[in-house]
N, C-alpha and C positions, 0 to 999 in steps of 0.2 A: 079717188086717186089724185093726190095732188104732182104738180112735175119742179117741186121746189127742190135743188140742188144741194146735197149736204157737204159743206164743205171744212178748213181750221183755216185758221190767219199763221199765216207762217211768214218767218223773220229772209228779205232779199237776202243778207249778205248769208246767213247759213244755208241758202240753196245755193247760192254762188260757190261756196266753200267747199261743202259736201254735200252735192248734187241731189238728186230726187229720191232717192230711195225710201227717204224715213215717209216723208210725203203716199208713194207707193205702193207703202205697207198698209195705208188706212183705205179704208173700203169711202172713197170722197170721188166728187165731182167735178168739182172746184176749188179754187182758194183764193184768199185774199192777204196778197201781197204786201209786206211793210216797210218800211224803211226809213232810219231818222240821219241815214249821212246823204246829202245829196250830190257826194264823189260818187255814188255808184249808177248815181244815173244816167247814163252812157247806152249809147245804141248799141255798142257791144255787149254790153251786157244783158239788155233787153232782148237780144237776138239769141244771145246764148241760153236764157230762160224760155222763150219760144221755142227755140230746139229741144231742149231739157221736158219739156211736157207735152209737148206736141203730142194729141191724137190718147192721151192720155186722161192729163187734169185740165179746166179751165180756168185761165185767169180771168177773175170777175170783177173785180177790184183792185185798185189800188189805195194802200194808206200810207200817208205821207207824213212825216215827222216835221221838226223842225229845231232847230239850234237854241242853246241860249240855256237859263238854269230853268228847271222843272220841278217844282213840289207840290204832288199829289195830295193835299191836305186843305184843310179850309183857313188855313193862316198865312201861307206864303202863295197858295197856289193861285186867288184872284191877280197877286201881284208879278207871274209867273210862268202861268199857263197861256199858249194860244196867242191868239191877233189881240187881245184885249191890250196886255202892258202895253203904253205907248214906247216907251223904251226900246222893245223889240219888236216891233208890228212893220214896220217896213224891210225889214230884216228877211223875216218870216214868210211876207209878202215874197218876196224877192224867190226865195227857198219854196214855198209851194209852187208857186208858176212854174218853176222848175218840174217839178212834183207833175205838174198836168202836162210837161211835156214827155216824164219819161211814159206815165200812162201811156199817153196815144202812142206813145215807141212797140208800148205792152201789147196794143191792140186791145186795152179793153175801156167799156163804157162807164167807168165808176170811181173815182178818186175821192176818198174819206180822209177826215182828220179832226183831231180836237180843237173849238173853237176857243177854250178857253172859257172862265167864266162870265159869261157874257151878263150884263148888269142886268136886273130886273126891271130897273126903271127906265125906260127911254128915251128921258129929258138929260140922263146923264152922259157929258160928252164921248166918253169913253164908250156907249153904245152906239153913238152913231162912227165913231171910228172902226168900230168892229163893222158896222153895217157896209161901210164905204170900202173899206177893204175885202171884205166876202165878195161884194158886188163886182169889183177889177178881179177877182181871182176868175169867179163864177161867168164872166165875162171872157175871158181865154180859156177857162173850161168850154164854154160856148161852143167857140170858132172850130175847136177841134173835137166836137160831137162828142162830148164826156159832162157826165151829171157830179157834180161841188156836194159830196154830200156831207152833214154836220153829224159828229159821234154826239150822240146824247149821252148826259152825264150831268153835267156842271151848271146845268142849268133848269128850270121847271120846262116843263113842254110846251107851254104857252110861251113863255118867254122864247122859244127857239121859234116858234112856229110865226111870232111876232115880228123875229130877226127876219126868218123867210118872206114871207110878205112884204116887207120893209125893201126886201134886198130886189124884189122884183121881178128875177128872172125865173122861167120855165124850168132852167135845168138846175137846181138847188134842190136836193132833197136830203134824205135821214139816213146816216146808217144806226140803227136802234140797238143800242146795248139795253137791253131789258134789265140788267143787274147792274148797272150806272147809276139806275134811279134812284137806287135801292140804298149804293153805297154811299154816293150823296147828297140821301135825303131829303131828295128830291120831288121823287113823287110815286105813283101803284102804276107798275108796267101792266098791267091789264085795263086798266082806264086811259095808260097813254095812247091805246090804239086807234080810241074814239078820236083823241084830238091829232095823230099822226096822219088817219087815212089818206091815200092817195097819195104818199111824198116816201113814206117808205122803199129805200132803196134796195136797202141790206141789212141784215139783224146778225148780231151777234149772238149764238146761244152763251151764256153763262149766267151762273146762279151768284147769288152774293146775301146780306144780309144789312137792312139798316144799321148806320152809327149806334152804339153803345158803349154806354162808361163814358168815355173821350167823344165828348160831340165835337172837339176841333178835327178829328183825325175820320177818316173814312170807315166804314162798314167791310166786314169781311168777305171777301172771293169763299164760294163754294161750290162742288162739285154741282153739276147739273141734276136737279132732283132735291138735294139735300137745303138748299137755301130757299129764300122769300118769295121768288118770281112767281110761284106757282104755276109750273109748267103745264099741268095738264088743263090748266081754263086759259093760261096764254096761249099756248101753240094754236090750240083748235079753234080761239079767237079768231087770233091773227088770219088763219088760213082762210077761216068763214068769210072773213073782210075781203077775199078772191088776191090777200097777199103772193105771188106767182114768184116771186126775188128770192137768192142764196140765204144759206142756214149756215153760218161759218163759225165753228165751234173755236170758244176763248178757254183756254184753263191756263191762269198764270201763277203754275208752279212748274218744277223742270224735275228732270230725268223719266225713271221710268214708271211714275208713278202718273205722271199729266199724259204718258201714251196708253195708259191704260184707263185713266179717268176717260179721254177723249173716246178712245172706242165703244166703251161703255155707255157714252153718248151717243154716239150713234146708233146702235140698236135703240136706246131711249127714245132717241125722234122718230126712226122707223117705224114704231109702233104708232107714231099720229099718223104718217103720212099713207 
């Protein structure tokens, strides 16, 4: 029996909106929080979400967005995504710190977010700009007893794990989307556990599939079970590895078809844990 916590990533301003019910309905533990406006980051707010789930769900995380244009693709997105653009990196800077203060508002120990495509080589200056600015973020994550963790995706695993080391600090870790790797073609989520061990904070469940046809464009989202990850050698991987951290189910499609995918995820994990 494992005591790993099944949770979704659910959007701040739609609980804000229309409070906890939909949340609820799902047989979850936890969740991890997101948000790309940082108008809502307000202690009122914060406070109203703690009331909102108190004694209920736990907030385990926080993920943090950030401003400025975003193209998920392998053409605009190195120029685009994350701390990398010099363009918008103090910007963004500026906007996460934020981010890690509304966490500690949240009371919880976890703040995720995309780094962007962080450069493979790190003689290129743009790595160490990424590097230097994780390290000030990771740095006031510090002070206020909250772990900096990087979504994997956009990068090889060693590459991120190179970033980590680089950057220094104890409290930098992973939140691992297993179907990240998948979609850009990046690398086998079941070998990335080998080189993750011990930094793993928080995993995303979702399936997805390598790029095809279009290698400039990403790989496709699929239900949990139906795509590449190979759930039944990752999960009881991962667990073997003594992984103890949330299980926070991604499905990005909307209505009533992602609350039914999502539930059916859940008994899916059930059966590992």
């Amino acid at each position: 029996m494992h005591n790993n916590d099944i949770g979704v990533i659910y959007s701040l301003h739609e609980l804000l909106e229309r409070g906890p019910d939909k949340l609820f309905d799902l047989d979850i533990g936890c969740v991890q929080l997101n948000a790309w406006n940082t108008e809502l980051y307000t202690e009122k707010n914060a406070d109203a979400v703690k009331r909102m789930l108190k004694g209920r769900i736990r907030i385990s995380s926080f993920w943090a967005g950030w401003s400025g244009p975003a193209t998920w693709d392998h053409i605009d997105g190195p120029h685009t995504l994350g701390l990398v653009p010099p363009a918008f990196r103090h910007r963004r800077m500026e906007e996460l710190l934020k981010g890690v203060d509304f966490a500690h508002m949240l009371e919880t120990a976890n703040m995720a977010t995309h780094m962007g495509f962080i450069p493979e080589q790190p003689s290129f200056p743009e790595y160490r700009g990424v590097v230097g600015a994780a390290k000030h973020i990771a740095a006031h994550c510090k002070s206020m007893g909250i772990y900096f963790n990087f979504e994997t995706g956009q990068e090889t695993p060693a590459t991120l794990m190179r970033c980590i080391k680089d950057i220094g600090l104890d409290n930098v870790g992973i939140n691992f989307d297993p179907a990240n790797l998948l979609l850009y073609g990046r690398g086998n989520p079941v070998d990335a556990i080998d080189i993750f061990e011990g930094y793993i904070r928080g995993v995303h469940v979702k399936d997805g599939d390598y790029p095809s046809g279009d290698f400039y464009l990403l790989g496709h989202e699929k239900k949990v079970g139906e795509g590449s990850v190979n759930y039944p050698v990752f999960l009881p991987k991962l667990l073997s590895r003594g992984y103890k951290g949330d299980l926070y189910i991604e499905r990005e499609i909307s209505g009533e078809q992602q609350i039914k995918d999502i539930k059916d995820t859940i008994v899916y994990i059930k059966n590992f844990l």
